[in-house]
C-alpha positions, 0 to 999 in steps of 0.5 A: 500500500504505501508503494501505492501511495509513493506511485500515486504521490509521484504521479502527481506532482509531475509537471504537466499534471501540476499544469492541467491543476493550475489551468481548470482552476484558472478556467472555473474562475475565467468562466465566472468572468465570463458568464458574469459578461454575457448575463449581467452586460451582453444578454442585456444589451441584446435584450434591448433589440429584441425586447426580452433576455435571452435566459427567459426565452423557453417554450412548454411542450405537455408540462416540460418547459424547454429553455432554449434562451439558456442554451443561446446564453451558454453557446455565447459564453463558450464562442466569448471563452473560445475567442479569448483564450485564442487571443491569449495563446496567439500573444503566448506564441508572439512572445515566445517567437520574439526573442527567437531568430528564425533558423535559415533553411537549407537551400536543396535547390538552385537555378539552371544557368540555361533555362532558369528552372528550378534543379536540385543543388546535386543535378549536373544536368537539367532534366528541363533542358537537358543542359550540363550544369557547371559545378560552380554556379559563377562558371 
């Protein structure tokens, strides 16, 4: 049992699942931001071309009352939540991209001197023209 508990103790404090802990934490309290912006600030403002919230449009079929203005409030706080955690990880890409030097590609093709297509940088005859390639690209 106590194998068990080490096992389990060192599975936990790894890296990546410290990580996934620290971001469903931040997530739970990001989603309250943003169901608070969509109920109390967006649904309001929408209400008011449409005359009524969003959370009280429904419909009853034989006594089950069907909420679809909820459903409308909920897939506008995911596309709100999807769209700024977007912009957050495009920032996190530019910043980490910043400081970094793009690294210089290998060059694997060159130019015939004769016909001016593109080659493979071994070729020392040009499949288009059938020409010989010189070595040295200045001869």
């Amino acid at each position: 049992m106590k194998k068990f508990f080490s096992e389990f103790k060192t599975f936990v404090m790894r890296g990546n699942v410290l990580d996934l802990a620290v971001g469903v934490i931040i997530g739970a309290a990001f989603q309250a931001i943003v169901t608070s912006l969509t109920n109390d600030i967006i649904s309001p403002i929408l209400g008011i071309f449409g005359g009524m919230n969003f959370d009280q449009l429904s419909f009853s079929i034989n006594g089950a009352t069907i909420a679809y203005g909820k459903f409308i409030t909920a897939v506008i706080n995911f596309l709100i939540m999807a769209f700024v955690i977007f912009l957050i990880v495009k920032l996190i890409n530019k910043i980490i991209a910043f400081g970094k030097k793009p690294e210089p590609k290998e060059v694997t093709t060159k130019k015939c001197p004769l016909c001016f297509s593109e080659i493979d940088i071994k070729a020392t005859k040009c499949p288009h023209c059938t020409g010989d390639i010189p070595k040295d690209p200045t001869e």
